[in-house]
FILOZA-996596 format. One record per residue (C-alpha): residue in three letters; x, y, z. Coordinates in steps of 0.001 Angstrom, whole numbers, always signed. Layout:
  code       xx       yy       zz
   ALA        X        Y        Z
...
//
This chain:
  code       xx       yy       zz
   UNK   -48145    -8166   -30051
   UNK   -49093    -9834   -26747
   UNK   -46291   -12096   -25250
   UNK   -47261   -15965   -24572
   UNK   -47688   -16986   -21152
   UNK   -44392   -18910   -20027
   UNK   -45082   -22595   -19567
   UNK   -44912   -23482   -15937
   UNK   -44328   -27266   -16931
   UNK   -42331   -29239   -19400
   UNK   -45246   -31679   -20476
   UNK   -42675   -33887   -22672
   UNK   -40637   -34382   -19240
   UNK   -43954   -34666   -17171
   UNK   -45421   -37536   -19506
   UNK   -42215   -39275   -19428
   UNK   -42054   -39893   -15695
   UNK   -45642   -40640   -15268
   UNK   -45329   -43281   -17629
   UNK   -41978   -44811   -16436
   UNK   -44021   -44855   -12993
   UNK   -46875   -46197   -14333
   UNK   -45095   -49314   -15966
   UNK   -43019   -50368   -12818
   UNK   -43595   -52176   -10238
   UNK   -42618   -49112    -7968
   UNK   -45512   -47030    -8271
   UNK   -47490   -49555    -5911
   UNK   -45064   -48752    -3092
   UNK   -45233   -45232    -3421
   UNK   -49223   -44836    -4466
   UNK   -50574   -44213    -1106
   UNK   -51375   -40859    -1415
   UNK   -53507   -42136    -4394
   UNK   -55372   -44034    -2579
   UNK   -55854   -41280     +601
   UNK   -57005   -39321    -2510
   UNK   -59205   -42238    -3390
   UNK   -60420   -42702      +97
   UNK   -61499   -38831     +579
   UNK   -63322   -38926    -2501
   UNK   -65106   -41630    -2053
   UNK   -66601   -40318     +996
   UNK   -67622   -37562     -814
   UNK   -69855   -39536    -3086
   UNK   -70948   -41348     -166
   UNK   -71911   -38070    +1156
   UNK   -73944   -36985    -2262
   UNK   -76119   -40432    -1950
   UNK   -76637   -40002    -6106
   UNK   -76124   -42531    -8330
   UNK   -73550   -41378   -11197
   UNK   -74553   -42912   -15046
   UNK   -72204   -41068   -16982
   UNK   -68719   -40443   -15165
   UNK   -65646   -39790   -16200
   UNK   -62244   -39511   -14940
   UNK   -59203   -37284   -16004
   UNK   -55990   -38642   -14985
   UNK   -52505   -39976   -16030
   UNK   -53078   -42875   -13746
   UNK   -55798   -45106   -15084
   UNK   -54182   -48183   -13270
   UNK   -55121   -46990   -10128
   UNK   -57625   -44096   -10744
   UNK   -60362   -46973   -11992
   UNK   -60743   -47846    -8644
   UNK   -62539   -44726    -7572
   UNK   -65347   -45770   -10492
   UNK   -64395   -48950   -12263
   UNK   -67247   -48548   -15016
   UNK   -65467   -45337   -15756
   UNK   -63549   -44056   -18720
   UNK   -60704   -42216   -17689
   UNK   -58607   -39600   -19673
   UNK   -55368   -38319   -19448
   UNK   -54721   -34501   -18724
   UNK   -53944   -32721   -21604
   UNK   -54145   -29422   -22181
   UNK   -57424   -29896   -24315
   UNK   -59480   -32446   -22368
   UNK   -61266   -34906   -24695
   UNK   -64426   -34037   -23111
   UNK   -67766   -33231   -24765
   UNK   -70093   -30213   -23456
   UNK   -72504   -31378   -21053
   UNK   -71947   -35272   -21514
   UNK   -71258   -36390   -17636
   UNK   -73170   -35854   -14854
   UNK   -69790   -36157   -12557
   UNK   -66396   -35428   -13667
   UNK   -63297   -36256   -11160
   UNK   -59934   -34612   -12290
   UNK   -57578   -36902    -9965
   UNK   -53484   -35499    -9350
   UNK   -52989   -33518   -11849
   UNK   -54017   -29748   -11328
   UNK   -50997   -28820    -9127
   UNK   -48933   -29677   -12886
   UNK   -51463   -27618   -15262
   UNK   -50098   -24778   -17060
   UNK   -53621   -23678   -16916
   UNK   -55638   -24771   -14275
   UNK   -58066   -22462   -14636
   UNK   -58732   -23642   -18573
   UNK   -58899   -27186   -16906
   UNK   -61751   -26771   -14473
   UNK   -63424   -25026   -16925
   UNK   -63123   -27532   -19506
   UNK   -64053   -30423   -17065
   UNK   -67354   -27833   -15827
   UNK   -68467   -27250   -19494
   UNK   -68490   -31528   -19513
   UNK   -71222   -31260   -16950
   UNK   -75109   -31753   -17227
   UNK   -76767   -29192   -15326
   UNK   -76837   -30159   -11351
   UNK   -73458   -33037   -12428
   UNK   -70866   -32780    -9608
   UNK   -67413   -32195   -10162
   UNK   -64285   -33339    -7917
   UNK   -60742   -32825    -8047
   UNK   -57621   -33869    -5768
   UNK   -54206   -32415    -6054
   UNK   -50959   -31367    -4423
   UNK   -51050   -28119    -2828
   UNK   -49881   -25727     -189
   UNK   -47227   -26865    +2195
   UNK   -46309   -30448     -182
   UNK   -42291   -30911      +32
   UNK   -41668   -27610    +2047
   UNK   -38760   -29593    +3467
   UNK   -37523   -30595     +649
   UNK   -37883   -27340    -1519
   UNK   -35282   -25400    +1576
   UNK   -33268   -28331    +1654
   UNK   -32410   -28231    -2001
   UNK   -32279   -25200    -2278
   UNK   -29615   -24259     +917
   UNK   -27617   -27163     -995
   UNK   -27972   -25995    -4389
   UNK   -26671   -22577    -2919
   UNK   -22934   -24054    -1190
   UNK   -22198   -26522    -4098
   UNK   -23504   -24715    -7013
   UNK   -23347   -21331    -5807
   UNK   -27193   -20576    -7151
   UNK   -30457   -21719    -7620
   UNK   -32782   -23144    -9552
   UNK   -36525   -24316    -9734
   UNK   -36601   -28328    -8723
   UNK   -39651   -28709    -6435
   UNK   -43286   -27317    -8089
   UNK   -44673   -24253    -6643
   UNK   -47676   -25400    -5127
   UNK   -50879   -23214    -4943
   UNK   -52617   -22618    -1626
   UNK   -56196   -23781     -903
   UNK   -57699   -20312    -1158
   UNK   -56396   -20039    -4647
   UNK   -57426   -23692    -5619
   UNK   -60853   -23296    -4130
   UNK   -60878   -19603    -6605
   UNK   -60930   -22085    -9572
   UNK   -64169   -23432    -8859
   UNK   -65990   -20257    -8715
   UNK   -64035   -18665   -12443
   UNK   -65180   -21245   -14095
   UNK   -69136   -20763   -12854
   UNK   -69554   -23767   -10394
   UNK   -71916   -23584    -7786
   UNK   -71463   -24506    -4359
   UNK   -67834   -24228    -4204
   UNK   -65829   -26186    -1205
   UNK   -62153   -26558     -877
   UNK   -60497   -28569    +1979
   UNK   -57579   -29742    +2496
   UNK   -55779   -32877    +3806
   UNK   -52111   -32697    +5518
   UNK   -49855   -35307    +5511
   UNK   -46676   -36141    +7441
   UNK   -44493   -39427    +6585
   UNK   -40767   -40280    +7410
   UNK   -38610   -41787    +5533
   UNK   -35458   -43469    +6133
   UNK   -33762   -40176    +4338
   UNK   -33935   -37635    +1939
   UNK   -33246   -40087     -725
   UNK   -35494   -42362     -131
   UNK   -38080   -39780     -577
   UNK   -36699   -38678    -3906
   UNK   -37109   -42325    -4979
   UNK   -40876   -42509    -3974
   UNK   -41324   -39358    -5985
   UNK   -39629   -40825    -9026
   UNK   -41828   -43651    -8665
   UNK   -44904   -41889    -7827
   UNK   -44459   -39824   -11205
   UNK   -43762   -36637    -8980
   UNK   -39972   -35725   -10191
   UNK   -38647   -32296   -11365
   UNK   -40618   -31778   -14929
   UNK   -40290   -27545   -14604
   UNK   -39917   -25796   -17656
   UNK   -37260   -23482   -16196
   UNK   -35233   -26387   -14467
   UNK   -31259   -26954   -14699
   UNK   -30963   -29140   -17685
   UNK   -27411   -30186   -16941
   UNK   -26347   -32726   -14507
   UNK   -25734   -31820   -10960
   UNK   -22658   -32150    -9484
   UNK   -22553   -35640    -7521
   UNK   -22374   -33567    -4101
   UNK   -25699   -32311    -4441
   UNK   -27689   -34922    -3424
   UNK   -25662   -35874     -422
   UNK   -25461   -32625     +706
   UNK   -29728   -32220     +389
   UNK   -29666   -35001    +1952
   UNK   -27333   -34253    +4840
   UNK   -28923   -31023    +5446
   UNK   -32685   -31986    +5207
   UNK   -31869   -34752    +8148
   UNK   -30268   -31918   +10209
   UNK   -33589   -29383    +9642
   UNK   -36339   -31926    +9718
   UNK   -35291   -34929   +11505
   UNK   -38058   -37478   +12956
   UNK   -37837   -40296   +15352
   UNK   -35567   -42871   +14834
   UNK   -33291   -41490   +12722
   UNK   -35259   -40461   +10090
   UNK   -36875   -37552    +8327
   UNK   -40568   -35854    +8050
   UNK   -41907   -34956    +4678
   UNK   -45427   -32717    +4566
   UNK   -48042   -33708    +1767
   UNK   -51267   -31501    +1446
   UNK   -54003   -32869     -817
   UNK   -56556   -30214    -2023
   UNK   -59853   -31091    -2851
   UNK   -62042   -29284    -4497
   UNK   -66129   -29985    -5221
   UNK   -68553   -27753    -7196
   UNK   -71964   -28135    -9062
   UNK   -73074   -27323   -12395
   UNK   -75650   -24456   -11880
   UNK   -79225   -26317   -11663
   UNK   -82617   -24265   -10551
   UNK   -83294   -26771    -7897
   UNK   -79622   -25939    -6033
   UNK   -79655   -23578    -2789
   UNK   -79329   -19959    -3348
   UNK   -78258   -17047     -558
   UNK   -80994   -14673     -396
   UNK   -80690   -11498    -1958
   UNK   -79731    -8672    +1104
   UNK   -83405    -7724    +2705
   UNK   -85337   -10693    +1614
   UNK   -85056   -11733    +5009
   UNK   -88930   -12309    +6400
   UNK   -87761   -12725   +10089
   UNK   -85866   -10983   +12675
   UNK   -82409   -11672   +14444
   UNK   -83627   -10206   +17711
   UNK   -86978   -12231   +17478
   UNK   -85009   -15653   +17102
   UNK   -82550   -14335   +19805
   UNK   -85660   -13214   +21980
   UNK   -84198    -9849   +22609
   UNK   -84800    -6070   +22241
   UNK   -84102    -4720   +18522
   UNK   -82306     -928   +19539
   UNK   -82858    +1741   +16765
   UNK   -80157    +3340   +14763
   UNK   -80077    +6460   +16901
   UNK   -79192    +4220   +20296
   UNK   -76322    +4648   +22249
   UNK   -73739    +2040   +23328
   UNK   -73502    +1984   +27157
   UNK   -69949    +2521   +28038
   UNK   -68525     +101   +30173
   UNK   -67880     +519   +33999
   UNK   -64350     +168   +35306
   UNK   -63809    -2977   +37618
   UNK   -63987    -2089   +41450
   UNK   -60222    -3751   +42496
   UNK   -60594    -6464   +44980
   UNK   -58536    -7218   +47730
   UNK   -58300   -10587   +49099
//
């Protein structure tokens, strides 16, 4: 009998802290990578010069998510999207992939939503996001608790975000990415914009008991000895991954199949074309020269 896949994320723990952030006045001080997010995407649909009539947005943070598309609805993630097949002609997962147990089942889900030729976009957390933090806690989880465990997400590199796109049969695939570096103050006051951003500790396999009161002081004093900033304070990387892909249409682009080419590489160059049998020249050795 075939195992179950562990769960990468505990989604009781994960709903509770988005919703604590999003009913406090915190998350507006802490919701700027929301709106870079917001910002990129936008450009995006600049970019496209279509005009969306049936959008739709999947994310846990409708109070600031409706700005992309006001006239939106918006969903939250769950591991079955409420999403009917081929209903939208754009669908924007916003900040949530980098927490999906399946990410692969949620781009899928979000491309089977599309009309033929509807766009879909997606930012998340990615790559090199809390680095810092992730080998501070963990050098101080090692002298006061004499171990480890997981307390910063593992966070998927572009390559393997931009993979998503093309498993679950979207055309045109592009992922890019957008680094980040802020300083705070300390390491503190970066665990308290994650708490109010939504973006605490909600691993399945995370220490369940409470940490000994030395741990965050020592993270703390340790992340401002390896990452210190100007004046006195500390750098913290953030990498948003976006990712954009099509719903197969006959009127998209398509490479040519190898030999359908009806012109030459040498003719566009304006150069010979050598047969197979030719010969490289070797090259001649340098004459030295003497001032």
């Amino acid at each position: 009998m075939q195992q179950p896949q562990p769960r990468l994320t505990d989604q009781n723990a994960l709903a509770a802290h988005r919703a604590r952030a999003t009913r406090t006045a915190h998350i507006a001080d802490a919701r700027f990578l929301h709106d870079e997010a917001i910002a990129e995407l936008q450009e995006r649909l600049e970019d496209v010069n279509r005009r969306f009539t049936h959008p739709v947005i999947v994310s846990d943070f409708p109070t600031i998510w409706c700005e992309l598309l006001p006239n939106a609805p918006i969903i939250p993630m769950t591991e079955a999207l409420d999403l009917k097949p081929g209903a939208h002609d754009l669908v924007v997962h916003a900040m949530g992939l980098h927490w999906a147990d399946d990410p692969v089942g949620q781009v899928v889900q979000c491309a089977r939503a599309l009309r033929p030729d509807g766009l879909f976009l997606s930012a998340a957390f990615g790559g090199s996001t809390l680095t810092e933090l992730r080998q501070a806690l963990a050098q101080a989880e090692s002298q006061v608790m004499g171990g480890l465990s997981p307390r910063v997400a593992p966070m998927a590199e572009v390559r393997d975000m931009g993979a998503l796109l093309q498993r679950a049969g979207l055309a045109l695939p592009v992922a890019d990415t957008l680094r980040k570096t802020v300083t705070y103050g300390s390491a503190l006051a970066l665990m308290h914009d994650l708490r109010a951003m939504g973006e605490t500790n909600a691993l399945a396999g995370r220490h369940r008991a409470i940490p000994p009161r030395a741990l965050f002081p020592t993270t703390a004093a340790i992340y401002a000895q390896m990452f210190p900033a100007d004046n006195d304070r500390i750098s913290a990387s953030f990498e948003l991954v976006f990712l954009t892909g099509w719903a197969p249409h006959d009127s998209q682009q398509k490479p040519l199949r190898p030999g359908a080419a009806k012109s030459r590489l040498a003719d566009a160059l304006k150069v010979p074309e050598f047969g197979e049998d030719a010969k490289p020249v070797p090259s001649r050795p340098q004459d030295d020269k003497q001032d």
